[in-house]
N, C-alpha and C positions, 0 to 999 in steps of 0.2 A: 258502028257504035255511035250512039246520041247522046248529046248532054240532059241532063232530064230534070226538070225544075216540078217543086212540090206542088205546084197548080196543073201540070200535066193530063189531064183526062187520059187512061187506058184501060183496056180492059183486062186486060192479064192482074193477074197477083202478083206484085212487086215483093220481092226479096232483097233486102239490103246486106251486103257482105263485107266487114273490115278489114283491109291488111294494115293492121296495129305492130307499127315496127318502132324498135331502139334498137341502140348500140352498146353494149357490153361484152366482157371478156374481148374485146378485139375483134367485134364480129357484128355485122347486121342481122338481127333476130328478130322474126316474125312469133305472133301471135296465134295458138293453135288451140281448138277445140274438138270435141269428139260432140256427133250426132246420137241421135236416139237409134241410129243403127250402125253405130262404129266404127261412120267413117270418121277420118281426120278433114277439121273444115275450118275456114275462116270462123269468127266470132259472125253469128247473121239471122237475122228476125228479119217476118213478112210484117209487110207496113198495113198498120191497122187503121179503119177507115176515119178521115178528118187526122191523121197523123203526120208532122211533118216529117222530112226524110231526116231531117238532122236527129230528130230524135227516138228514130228509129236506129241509128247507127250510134247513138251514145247508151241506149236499151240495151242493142246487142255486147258492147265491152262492159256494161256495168255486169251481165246475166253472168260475165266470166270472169272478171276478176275487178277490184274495186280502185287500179290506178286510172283516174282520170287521164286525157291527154291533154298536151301542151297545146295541141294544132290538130284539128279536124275539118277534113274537107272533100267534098264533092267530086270523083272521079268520072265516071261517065256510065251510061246504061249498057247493057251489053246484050246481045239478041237474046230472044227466049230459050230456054233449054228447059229440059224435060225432067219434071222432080220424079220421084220415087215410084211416085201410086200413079206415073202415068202422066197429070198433069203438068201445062204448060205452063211458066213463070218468068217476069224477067227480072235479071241480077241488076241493079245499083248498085257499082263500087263506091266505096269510103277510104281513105288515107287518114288514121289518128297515126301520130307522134308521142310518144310516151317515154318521159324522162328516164334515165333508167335511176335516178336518183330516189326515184317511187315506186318502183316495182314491189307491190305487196304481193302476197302469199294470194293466190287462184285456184278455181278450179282446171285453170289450160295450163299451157307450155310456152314457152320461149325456146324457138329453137333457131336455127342459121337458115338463112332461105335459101341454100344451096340443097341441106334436107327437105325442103317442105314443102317446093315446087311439084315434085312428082306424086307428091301423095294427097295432092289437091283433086276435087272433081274440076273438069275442062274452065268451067266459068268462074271460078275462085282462082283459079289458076291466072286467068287473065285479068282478072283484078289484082291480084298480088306481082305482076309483072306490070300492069299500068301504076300502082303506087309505086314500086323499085323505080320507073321511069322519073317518075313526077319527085319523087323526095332527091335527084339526083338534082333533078333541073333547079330545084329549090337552092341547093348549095351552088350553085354560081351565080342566082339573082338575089340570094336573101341571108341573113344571120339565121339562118336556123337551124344549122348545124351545132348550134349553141344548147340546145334544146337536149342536147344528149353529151355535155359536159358535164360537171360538176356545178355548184353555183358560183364557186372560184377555181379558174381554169388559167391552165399555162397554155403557152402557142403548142406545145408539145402535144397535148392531151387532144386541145382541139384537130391539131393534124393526124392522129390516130384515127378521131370521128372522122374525117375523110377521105382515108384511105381505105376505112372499114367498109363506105358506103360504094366507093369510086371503084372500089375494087385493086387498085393502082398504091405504089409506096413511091410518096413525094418526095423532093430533092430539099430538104430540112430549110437551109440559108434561103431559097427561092420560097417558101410558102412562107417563112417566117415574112422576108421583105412584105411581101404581098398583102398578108391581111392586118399588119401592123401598120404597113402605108396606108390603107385604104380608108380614108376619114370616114369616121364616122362607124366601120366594119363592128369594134371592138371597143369597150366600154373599161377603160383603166380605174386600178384601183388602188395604184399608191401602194401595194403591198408586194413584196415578192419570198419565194418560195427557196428556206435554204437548205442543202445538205451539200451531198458530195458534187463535186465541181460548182462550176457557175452559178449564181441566184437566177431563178426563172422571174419575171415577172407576173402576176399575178391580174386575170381579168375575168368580167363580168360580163352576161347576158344583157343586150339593152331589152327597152320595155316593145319595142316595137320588129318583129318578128316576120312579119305578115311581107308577101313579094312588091304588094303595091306600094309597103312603108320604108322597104331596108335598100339599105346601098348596096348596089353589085361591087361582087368579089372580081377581081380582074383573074384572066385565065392562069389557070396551076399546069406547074408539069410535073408528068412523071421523075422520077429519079434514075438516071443512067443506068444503065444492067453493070 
């Protein structure tokens, strides 16, 4: 696999393919469309000529439904594979993030990428296994596991978003220290959250998301069996 910048000279037909994931109901969910021949596929348009690739992969999640994402970016190229009618093409991965706080009404699905792995063709598949990678590594170098909170969120809520993604259930007191120590991590807001037991406190997304902008989360551990 190559990293593949929009000035690239090739000669194949470039396919660009999104795995468009959030987190809801307690779960990592992918983004699913059906083709003109019924398979189940990524959201994926061929890059038409003078087109950049970013906006080839924001074409393909508008053609399926109208929630914008938070963070879109650049996975990597993946060898040619063989489309339908024979023809040779190569796949451009994409990673969007998509709040679930905007999850409007689609023509696709939201499903658990535990389902949607198998029922991928081979190259979609390995894009949606590079973005599962990549959105993992994002949570230990960046805030943007924030991106799939609420717009006011407790340490609770946010520790759910990463155990949905980690796959892993945290040691509560240990994740809480962690990213309420970590300056800068998490954006207070003076407000806290009451009902039965204890007040949660109450925090906010910063404006700066991005890996080169955000502070590292220092390491999480699991929770004892």
């Amino acid at each position: 696999m190559s990293h593949l910048q929009p000035t690239t000279a090739i000669a194949l037909p470039i396919k660009v393919s999104v795995a468009a994931l959030t987190v809801a109901y307690g779960e990592l969910l992918v983004l699913l469309a059906t083709d003109h021949l019924g398979r189940v596929v990524l959201p994926s348009r061929f890059l038409e000529p003078d087109q950049a690739l970013d906006q080839a992969a924001l074409g393909a999640l508008v053609d399926w439904t109208v929630a914008l994402p938070a963070h879109l970016s650049q996975l990597w190229a993946h060898d040619p594979t063989i489309e339908e009618n024979g023809d040779q093409s190569m796949t451009v991965g994409y990673l969007a993030l998509v709040s679930p706080n905007y999850l409007a009404p689609s023509q696709a699905v939201w499903l658990p990428i535990s389902e949607a792995t198998a029922s991928l063709p081979p190259d979609q598949a390995r894009v949606l296994s590079s973005g599962k990678q990549v959105l993992r590594s994002y949570f230990f170098g960046t805030a943007m596991a924030t991106v799939f909170c609420p717009p006011l969120f407790t340490v609770a809520q946010l520790r759910s978003v990463y155990e949905a993604v980690l796959g892993v259930r945290l040691e509560q007191r240990g994740f809480h220290r962690k990213v309420t120590g970590s300056q800068g991590f998490l954006q207070p807001t003076g407000q806290w959250r009451r009902g039965r037991g204890h007040p949660a406190e109450l925090f906010q997304r910063r404006d700066h998301l991005e890996p080169q902008t955000s502070r590292p989360l220092p390491p999480l551990y699991a929770a004892s069996a």
